[in-house]
N, CA, C and O atoms as a Tinker XYZ file with bonds, in Angstrom:
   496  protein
     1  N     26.821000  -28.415000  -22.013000    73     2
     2  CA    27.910000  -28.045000  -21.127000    64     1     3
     3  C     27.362000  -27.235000  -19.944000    63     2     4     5
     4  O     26.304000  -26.614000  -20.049000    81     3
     5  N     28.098000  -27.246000  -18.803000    73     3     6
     6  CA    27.558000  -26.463000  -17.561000    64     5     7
     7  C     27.751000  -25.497000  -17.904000    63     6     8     9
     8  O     28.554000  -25.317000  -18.819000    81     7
     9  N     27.040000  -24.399000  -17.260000    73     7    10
    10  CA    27.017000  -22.692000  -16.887000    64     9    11
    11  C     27.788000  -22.874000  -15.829000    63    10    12    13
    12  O     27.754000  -23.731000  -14.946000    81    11
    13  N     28.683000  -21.717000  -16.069000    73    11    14
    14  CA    29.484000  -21.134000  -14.908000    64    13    15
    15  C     29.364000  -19.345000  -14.373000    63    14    16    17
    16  O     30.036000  -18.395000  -14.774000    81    15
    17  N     28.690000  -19.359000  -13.750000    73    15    18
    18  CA    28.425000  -17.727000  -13.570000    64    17    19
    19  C     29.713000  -17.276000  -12.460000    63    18    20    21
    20  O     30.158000  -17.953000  -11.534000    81    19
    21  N     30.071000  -16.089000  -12.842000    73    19    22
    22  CA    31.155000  -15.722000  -11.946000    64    21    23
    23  C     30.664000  -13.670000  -11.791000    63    22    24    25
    24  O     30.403000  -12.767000  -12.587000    81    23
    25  N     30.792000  -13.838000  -10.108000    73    23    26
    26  CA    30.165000  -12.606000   -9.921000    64    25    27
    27  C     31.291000  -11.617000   -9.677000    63    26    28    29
    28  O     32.186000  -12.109000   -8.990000    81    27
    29  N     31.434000  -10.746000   -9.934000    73    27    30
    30  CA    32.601000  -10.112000  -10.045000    64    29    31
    31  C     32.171000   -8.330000   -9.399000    63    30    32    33
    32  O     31.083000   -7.797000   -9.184000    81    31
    33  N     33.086000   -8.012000   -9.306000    73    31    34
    34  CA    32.919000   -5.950000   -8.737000    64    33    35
    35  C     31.927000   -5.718000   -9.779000    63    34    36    37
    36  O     30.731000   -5.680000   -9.490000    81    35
    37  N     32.335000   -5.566000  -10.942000    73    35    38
    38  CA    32.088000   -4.989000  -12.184000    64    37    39
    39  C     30.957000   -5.804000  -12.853000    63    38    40    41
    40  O     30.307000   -5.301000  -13.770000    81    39
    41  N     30.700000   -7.117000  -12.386000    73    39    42
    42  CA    28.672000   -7.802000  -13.002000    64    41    43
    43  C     29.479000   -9.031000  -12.818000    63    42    44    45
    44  O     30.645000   -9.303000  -12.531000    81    43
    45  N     28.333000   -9.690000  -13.113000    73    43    46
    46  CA    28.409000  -10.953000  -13.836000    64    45    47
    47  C     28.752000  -11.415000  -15.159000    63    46    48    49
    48  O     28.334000  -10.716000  -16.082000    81    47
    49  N     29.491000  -12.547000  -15.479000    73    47    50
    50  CA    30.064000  -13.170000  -16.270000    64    49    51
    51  C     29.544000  -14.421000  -16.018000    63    50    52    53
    52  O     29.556000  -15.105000  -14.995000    81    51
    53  N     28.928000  -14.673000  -17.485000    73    51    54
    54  CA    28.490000  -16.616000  -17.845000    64    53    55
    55  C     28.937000  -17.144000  -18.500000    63    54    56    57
    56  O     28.704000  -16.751000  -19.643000    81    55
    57  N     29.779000  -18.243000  -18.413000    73    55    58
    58  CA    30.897000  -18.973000  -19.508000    64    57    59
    59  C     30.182000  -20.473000  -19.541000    63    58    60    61
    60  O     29.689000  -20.997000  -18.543000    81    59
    61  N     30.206000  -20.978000  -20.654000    73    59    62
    62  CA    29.972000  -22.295000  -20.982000    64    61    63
    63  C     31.487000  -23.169000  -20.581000    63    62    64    65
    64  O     32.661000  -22.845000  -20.760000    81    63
    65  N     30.848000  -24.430000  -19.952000    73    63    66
    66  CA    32.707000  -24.782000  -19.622000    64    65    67
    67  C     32.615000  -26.329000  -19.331000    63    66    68    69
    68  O     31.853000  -26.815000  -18.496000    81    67
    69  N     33.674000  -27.192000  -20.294000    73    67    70
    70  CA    33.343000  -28.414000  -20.205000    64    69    71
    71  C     33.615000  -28.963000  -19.549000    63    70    72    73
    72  O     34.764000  -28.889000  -19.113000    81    71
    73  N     32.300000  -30.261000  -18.863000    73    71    74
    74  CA    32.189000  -31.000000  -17.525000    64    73    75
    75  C     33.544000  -31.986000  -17.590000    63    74    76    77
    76  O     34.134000  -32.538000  -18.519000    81    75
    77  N     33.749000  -31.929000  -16.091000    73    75    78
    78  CA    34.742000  -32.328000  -14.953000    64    77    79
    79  C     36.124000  -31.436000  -15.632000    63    78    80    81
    80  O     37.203000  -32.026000  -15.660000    81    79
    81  N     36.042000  -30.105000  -16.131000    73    79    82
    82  CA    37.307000  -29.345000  -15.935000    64    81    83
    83  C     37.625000  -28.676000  -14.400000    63    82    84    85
    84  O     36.779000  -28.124000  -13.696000    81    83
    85  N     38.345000  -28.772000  -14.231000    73    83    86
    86  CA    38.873000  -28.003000  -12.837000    64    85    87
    87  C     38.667000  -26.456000  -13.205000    63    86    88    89
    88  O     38.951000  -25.771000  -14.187000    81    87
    89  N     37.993000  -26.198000  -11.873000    73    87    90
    90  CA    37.255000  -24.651000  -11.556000    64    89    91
    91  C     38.261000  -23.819000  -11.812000    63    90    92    93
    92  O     38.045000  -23.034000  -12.735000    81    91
    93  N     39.486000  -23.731000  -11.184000    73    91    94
    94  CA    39.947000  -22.683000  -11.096000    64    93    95
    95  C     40.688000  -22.161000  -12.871000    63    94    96    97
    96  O     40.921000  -20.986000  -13.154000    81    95
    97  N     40.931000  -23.318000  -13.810000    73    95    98
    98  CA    41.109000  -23.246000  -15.046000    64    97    99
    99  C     40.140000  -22.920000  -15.689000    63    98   100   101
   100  O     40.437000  -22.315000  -16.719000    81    99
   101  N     38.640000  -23.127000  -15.445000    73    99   102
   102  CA    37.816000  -22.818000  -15.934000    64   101   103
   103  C     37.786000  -20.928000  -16.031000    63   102   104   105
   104  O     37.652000  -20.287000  -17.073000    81   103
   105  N     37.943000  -20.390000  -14.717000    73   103   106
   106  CA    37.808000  -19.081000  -14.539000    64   105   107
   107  C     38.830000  -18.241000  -15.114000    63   106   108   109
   108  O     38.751000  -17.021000  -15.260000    81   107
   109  N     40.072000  -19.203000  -15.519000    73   107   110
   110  CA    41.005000  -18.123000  -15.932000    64   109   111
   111  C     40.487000  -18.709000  -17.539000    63   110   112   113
   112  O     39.894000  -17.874000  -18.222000    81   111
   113  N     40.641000  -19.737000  -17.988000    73   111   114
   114  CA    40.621000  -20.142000  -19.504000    64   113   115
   115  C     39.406000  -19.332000  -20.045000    63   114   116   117
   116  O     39.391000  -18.262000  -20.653000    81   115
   117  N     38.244000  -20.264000  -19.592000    73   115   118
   118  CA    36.610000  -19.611000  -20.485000    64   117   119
   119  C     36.236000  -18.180000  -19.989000    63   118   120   121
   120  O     36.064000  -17.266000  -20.795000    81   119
   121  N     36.116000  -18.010000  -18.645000    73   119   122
   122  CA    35.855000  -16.693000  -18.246000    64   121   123
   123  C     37.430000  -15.318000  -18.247000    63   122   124   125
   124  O     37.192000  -14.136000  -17.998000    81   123
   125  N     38.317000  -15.619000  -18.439000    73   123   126
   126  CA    39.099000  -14.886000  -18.318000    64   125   127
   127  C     39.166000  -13.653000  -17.440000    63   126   128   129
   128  O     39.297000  -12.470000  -17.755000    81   127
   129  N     38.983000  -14.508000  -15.697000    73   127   130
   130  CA    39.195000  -13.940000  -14.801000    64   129   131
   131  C     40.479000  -14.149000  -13.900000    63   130   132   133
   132  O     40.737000  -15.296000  -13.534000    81   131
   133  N     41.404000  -12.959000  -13.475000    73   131   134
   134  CA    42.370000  -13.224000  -13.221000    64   133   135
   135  C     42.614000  -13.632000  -11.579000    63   134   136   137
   136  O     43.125000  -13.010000  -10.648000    81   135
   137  N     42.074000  -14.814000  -11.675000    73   135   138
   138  CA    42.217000  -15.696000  -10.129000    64   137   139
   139  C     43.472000  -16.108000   -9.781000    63   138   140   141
   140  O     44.369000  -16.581000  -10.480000    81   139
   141  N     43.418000  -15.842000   -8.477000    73   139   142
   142  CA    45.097000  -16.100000   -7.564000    64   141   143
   143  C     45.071000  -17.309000   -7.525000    63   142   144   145
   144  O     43.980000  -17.708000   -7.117000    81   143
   145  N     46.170000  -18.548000   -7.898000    73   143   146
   146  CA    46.114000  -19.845000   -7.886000    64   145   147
   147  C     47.547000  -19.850000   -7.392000    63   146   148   149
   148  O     48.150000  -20.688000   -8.064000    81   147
   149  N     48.587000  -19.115000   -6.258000    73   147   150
   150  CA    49.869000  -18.978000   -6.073000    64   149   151
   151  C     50.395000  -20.465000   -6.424000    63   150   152   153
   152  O     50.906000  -20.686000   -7.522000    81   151
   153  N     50.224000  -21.659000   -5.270000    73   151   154
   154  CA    50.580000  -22.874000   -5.178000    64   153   155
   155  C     50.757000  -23.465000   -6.567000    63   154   156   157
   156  O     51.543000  -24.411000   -6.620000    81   155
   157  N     50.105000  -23.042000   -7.846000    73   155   158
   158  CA    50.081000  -23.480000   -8.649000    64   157   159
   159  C     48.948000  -25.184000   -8.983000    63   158   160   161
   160  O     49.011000  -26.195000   -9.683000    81   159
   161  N     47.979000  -24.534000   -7.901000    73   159   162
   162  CA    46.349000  -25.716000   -7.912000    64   161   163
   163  C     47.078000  -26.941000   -6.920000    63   162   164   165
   164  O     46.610000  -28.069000   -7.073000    81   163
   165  N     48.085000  -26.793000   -6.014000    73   163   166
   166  CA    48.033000  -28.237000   -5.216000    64   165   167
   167  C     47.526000  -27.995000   -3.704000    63   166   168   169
   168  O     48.113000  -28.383000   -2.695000    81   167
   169  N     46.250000  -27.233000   -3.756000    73   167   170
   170  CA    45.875000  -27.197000   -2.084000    64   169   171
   171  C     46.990000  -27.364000   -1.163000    63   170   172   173
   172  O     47.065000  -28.306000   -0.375000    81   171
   173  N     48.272000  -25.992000   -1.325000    73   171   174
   174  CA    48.384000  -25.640000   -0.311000    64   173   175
   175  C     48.119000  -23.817000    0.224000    63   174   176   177
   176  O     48.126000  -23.711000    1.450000    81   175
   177  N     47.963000  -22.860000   -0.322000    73   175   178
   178  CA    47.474000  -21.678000   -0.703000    64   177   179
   179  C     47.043000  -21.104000    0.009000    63   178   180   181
   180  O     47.446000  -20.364000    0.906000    81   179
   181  N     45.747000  -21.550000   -0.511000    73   179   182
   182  CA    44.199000  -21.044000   -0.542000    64   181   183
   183  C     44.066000  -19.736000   -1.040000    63   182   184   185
   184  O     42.988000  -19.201000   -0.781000    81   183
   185  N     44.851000  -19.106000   -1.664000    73   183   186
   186  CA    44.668000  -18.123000   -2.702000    64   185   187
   187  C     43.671000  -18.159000   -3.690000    63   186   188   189
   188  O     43.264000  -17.039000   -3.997000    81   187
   189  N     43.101000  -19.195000   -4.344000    73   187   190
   190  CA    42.575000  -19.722000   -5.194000    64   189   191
   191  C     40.651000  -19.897000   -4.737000    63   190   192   193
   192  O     39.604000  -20.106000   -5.350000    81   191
   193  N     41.032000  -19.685000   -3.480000    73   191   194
   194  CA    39.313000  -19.580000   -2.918000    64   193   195
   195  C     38.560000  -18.841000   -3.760000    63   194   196   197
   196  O     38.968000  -17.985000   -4.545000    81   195
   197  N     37.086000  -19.310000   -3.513000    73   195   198
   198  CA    36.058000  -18.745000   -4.454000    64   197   199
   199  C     34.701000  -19.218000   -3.390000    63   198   200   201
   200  O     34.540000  -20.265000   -2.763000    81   199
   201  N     33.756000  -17.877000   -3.493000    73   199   202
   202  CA    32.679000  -18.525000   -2.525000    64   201   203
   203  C     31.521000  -19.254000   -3.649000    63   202   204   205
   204  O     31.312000  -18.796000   -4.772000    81   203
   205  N     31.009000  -20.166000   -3.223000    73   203   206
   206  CA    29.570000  -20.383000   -4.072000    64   205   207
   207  C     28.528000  -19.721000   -3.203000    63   206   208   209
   208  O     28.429000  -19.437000   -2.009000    81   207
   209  N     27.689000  -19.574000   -4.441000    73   207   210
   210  CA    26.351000  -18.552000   -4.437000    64   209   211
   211  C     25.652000  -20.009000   -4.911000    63   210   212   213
   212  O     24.873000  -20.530000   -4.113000    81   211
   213  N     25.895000  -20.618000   -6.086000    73   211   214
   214  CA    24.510000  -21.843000   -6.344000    64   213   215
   215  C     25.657000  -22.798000   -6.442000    63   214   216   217
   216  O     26.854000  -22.517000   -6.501000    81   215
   217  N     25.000000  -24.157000   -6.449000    73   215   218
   218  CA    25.617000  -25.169000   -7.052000    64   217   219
   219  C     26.838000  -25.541000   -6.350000    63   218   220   221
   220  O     27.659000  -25.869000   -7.206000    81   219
   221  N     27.283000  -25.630000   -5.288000    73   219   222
   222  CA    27.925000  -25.941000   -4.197000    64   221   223
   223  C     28.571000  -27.443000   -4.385000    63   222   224   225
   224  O     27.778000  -28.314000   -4.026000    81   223
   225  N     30.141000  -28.070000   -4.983000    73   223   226
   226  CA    30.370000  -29.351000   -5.004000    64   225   227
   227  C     29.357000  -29.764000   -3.629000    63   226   228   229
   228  O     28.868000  -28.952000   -2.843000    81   227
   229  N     29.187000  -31.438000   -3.591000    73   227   230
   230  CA    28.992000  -31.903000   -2.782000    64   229   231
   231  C     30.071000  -33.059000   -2.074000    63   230   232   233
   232  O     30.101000  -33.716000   -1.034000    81   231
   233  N     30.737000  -32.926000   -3.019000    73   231   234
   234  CA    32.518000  -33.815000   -2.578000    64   233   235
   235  C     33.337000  -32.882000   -2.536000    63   234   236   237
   236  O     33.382000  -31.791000   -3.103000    81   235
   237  N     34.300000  -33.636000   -1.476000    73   235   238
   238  CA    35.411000  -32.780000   -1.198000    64   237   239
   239  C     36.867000  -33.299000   -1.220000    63   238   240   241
   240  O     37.064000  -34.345000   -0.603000    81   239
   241  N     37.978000  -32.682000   -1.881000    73   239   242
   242  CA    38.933000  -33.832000   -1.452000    64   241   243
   243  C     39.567000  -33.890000   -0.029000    63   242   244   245
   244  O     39.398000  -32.977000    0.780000    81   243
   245  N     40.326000  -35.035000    0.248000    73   243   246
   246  CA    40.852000  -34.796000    1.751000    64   245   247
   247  C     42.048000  -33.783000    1.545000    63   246   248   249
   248  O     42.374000  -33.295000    2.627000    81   247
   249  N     42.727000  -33.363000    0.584000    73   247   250
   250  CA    43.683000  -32.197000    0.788000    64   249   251
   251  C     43.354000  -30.371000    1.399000    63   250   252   253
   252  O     43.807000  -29.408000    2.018000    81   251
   253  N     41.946000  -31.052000    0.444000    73   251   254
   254  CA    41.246000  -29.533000    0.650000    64   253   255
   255  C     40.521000  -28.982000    2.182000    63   254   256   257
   256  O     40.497000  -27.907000    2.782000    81   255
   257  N     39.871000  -30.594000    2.461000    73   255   258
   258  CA    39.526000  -30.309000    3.588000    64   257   259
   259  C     40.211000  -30.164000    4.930000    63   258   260   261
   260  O     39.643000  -29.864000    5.981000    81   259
   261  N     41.824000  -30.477000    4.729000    73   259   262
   262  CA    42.434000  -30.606000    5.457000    64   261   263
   263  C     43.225000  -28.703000    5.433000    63   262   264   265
   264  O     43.578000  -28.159000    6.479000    81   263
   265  N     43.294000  -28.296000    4.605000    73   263   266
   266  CA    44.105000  -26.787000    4.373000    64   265   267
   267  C     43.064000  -25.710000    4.995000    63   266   268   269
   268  O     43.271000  -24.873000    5.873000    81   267
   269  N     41.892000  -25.990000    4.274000    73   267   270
   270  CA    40.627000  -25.200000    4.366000    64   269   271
   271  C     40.817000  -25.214000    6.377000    63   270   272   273
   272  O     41.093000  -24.194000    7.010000    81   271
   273  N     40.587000  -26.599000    7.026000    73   271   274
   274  CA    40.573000  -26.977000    8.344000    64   273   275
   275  C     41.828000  -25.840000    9.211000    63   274   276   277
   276  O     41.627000  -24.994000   10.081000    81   275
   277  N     43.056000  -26.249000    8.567000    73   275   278
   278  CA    44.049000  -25.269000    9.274000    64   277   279
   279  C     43.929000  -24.114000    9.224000    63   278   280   281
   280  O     44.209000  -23.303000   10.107000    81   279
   281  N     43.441000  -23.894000    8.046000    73   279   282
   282  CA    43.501000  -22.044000    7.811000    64   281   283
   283  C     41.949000  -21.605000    8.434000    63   282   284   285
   284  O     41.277000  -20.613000    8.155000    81   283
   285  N     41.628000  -22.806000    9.445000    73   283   286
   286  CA    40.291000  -21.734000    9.851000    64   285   287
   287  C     39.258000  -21.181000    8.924000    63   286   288   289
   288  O     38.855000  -20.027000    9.072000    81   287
   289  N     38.867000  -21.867000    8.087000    73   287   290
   290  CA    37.779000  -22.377000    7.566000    64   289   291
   291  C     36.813000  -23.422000    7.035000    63   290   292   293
   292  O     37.125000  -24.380000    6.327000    81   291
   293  N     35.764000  -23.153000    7.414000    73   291   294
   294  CA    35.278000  -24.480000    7.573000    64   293   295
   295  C     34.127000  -25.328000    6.113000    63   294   296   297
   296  O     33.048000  -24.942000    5.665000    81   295
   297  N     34.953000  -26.518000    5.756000    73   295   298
   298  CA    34.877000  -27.062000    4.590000    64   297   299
   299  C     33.440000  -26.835000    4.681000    63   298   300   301
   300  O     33.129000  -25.712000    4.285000    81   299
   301  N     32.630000  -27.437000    5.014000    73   299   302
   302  CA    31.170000  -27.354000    5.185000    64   301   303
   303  C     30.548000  -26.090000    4.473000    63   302   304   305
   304  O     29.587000  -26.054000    3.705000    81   303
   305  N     31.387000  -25.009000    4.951000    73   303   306
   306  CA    30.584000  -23.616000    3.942000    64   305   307
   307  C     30.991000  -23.462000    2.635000    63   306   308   309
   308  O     31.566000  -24.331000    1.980000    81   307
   309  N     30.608000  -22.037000    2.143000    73   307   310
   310  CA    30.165000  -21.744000    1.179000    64   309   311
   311  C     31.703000  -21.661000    0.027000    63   310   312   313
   312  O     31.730000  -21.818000   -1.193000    81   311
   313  N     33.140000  -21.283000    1.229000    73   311   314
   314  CA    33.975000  -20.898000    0.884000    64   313   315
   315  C     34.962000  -22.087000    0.528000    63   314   316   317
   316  O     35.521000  -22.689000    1.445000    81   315
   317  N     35.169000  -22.411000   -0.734000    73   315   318
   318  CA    35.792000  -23.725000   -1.481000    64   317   319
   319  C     37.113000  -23.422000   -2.229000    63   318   320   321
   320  O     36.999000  -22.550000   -3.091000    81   319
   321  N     38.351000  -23.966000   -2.075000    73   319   322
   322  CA    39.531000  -24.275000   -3.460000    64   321   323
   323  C     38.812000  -24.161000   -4.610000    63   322   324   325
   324  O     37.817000  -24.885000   -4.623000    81   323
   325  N     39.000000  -23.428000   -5.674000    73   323   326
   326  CA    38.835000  -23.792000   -6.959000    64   325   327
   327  C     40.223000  -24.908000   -7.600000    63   326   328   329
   328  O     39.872000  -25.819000   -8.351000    81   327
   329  N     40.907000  -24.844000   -7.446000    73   327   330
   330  CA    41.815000  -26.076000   -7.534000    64   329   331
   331  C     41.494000  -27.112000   -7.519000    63   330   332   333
   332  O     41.617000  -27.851000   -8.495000    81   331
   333  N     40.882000  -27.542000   -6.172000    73   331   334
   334  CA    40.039000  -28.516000   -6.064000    64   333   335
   335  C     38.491000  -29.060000   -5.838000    63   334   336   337
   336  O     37.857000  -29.752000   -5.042000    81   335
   337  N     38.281000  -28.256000   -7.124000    73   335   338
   338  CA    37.184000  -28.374000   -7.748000    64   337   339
   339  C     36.667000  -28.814000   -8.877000    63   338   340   341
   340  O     37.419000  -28.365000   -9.741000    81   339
   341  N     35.650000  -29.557000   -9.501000    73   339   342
   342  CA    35.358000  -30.117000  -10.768000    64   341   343
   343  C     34.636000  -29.506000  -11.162000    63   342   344   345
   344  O     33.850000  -29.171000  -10.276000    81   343
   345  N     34.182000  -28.738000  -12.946000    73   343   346
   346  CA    32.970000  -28.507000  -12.736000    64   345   347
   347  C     31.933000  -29.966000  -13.011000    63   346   348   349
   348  O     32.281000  -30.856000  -13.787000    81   347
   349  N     30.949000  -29.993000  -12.417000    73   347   350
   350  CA    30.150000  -31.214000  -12.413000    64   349   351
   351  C     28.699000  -31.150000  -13.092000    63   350   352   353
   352  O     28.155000  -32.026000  -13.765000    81   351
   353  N     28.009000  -29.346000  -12.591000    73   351   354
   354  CA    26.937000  -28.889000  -13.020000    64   353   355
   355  C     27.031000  -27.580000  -13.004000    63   354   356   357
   356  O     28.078000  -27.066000  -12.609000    81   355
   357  N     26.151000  -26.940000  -13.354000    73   355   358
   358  CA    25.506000  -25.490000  -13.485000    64   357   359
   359  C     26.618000  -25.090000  -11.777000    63   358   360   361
   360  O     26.678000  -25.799000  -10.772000    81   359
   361  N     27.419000  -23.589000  -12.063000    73   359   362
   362  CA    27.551000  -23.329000  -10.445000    64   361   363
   363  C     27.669000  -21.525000  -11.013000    63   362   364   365
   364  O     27.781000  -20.972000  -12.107000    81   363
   365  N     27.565000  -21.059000   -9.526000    73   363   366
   366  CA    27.635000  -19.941000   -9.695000    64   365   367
   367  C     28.529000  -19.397000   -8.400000    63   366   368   369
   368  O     28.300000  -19.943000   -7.321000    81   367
   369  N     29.516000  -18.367000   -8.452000    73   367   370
   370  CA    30.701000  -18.516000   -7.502000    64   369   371
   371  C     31.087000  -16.924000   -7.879000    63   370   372   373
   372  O     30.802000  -16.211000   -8.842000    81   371
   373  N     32.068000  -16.657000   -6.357000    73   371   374
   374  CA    32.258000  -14.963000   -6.129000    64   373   375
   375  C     33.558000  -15.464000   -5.844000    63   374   376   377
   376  O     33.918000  -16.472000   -5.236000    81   375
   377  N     34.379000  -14.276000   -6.579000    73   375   378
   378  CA    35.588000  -14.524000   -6.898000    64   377   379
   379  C     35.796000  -13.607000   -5.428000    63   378   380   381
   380  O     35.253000  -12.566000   -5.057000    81   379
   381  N     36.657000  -14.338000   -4.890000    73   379   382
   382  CA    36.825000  -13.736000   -3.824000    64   381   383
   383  C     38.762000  -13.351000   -3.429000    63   382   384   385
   384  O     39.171000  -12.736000   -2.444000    81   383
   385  N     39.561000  -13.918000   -4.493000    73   383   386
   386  CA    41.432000  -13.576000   -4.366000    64   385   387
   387  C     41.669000  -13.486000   -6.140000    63   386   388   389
   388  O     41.619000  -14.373000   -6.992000    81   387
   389  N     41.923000  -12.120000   -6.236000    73   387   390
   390  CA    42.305000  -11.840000   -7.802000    64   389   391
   391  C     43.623000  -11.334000   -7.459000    63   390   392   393
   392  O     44.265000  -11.071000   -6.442000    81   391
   393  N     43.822000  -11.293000   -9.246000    73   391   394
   394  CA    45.669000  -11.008000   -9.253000    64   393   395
   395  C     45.710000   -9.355000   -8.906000    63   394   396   397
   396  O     46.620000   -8.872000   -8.233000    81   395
   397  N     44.741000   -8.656000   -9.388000    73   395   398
   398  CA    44.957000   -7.491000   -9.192000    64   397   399
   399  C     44.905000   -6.941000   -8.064000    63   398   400   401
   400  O     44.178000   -7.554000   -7.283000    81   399
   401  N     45.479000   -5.841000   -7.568000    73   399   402
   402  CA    45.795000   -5.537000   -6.277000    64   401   403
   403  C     46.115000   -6.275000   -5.275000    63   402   404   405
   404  O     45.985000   -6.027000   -4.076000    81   403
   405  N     46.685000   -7.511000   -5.960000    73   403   406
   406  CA    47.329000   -8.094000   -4.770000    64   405   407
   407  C     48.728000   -8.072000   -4.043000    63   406   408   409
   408  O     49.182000   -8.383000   -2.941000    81   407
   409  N     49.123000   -7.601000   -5.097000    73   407   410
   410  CA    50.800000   -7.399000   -5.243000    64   409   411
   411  C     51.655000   -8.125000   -5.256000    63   410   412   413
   412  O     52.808000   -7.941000   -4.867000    81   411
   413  N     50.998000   -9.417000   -5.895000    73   411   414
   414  CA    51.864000  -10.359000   -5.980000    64   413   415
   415  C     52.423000   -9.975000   -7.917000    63   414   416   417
   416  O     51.975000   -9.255000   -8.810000    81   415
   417  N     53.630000  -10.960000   -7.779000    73   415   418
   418  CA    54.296000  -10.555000   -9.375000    64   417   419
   419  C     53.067000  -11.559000  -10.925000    63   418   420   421
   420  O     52.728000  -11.256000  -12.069000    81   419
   421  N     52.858000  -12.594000  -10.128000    73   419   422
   422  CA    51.814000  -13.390000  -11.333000    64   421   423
   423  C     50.845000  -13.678000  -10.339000    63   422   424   425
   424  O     50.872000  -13.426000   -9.135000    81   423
   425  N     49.713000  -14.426000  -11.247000    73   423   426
   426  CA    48.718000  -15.147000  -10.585000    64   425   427
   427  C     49.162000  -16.500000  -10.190000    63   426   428   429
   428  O     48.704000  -17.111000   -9.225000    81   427
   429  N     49.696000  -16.752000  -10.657000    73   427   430
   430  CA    50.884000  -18.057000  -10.585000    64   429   431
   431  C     50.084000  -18.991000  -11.546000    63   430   432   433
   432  O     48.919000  -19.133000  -11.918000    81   431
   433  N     51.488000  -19.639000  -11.785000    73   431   434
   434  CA    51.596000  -20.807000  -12.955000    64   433   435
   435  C     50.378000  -21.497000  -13.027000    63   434   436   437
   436  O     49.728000  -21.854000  -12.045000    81   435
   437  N     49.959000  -21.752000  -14.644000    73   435   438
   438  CA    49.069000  -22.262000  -14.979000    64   437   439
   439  C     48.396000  -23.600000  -14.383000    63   438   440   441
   440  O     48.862000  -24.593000  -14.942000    81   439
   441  N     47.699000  -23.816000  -13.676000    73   439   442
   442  CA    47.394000  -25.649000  -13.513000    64   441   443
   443  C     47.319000  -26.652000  -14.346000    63   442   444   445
   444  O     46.844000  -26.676000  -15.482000    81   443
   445  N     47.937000  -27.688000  -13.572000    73   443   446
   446  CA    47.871000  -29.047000  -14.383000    64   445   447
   447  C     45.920000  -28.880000  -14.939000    63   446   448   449
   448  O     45.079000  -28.009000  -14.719000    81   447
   449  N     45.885000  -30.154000  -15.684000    73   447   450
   450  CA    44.117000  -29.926000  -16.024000    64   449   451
   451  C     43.803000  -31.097000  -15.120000    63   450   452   453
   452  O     42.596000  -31.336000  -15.080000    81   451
   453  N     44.559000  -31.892000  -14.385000    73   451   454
   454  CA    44.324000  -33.011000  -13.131000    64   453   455
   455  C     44.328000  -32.553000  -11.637000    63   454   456   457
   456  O     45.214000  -31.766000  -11.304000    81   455
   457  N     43.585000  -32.896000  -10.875000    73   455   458
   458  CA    43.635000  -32.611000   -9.788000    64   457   459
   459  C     45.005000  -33.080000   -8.906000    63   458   460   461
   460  O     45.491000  -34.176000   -8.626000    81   459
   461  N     45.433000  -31.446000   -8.570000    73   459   462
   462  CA    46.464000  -32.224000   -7.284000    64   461   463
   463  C     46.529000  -32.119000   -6.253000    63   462   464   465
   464  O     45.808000  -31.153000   -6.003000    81   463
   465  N     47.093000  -32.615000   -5.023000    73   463   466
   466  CA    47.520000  -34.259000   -5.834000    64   465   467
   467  C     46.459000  -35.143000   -5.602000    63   466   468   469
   468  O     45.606000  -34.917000   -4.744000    81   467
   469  N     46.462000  -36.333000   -6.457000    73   467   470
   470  CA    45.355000  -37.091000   -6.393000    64   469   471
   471  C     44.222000  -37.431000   -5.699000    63   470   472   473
   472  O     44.253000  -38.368000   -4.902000    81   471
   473  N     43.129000  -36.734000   -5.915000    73   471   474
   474  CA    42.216000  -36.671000   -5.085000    64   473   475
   475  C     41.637000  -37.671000   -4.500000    63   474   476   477
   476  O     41.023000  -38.575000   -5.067000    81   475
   477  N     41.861000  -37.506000   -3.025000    73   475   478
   478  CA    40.766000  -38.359000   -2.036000    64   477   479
   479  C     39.219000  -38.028000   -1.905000    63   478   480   481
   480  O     38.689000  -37.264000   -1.099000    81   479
   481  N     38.684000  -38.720000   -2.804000    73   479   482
   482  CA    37.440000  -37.797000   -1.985000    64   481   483
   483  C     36.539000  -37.993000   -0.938000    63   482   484   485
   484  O     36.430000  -39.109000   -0.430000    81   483
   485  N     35.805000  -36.930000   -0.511000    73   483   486
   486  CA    35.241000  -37.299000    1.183000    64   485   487
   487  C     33.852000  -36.092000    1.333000    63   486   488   489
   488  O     33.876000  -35.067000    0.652000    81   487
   489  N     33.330000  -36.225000    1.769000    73   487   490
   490  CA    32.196000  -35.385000    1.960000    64   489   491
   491  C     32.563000  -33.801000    3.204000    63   490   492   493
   492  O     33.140000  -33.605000    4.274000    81   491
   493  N     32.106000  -33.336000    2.595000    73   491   494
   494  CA    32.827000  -31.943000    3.513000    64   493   495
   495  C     32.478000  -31.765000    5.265000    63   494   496
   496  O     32.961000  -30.826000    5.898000    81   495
């Protein structure tokens, strides 16, 4: 199974986590980190961002690249949806929107374990 390292205030965290689960379930399920997923994982948000440090998808879907695009960031870097994300291999990623101190009431509703909505995929 892939390594998932998640860098956090407080250290690092390494969770074992089975291939092609969606990232952002991965971080709340195996690592039990409390990541902002408001939209509820359908790339519209971006609450759910996470930067990579290693292991960077190399696909992208067209939802993602299209939200990421409006909100003024650019798919190409480091800064990715965990929503719309697979894990595929070994990655290592900085939680960058948690529930805490955000002031929102939840992290929001759990995600489907499918990508939504149906992923186009496209190179970033």
């Amino acid at each position: 199974m892939p390594k998932l390292t998640i860098d956090l205030d407080e250290g690092a965290n390494v969770v074992e986590v089975p291939m092609g689960k969606r990232l952002v379930n991965a971080l709340v399920d195996e690592a039990k980190v409390d990541q902002l997923h408001a939209c509820g994982g359908n790339a519209k948000c971006t609450t759910c961002r996470v930067q990579f440090i290693q292991g960077k998808p190399t696909m992208i879907t067209q939802a993602e690249k299209e939200v990421l695009t409006a909100r003024g960031l650019n798919p190409q870097g480091d800064v990715r949806l965990s929503c719309q994300t697979l894990i595929e291999h070994d990655m290592e990623v900085k939680i960058i929107s948690r529930f805490a101190g955000s002031g929102r009431v939840d992290a929001g509703k759990r995600c489907a374990d499918d990508i939504n909505p149906p992923p186009a995929w496209t190179t970033p």
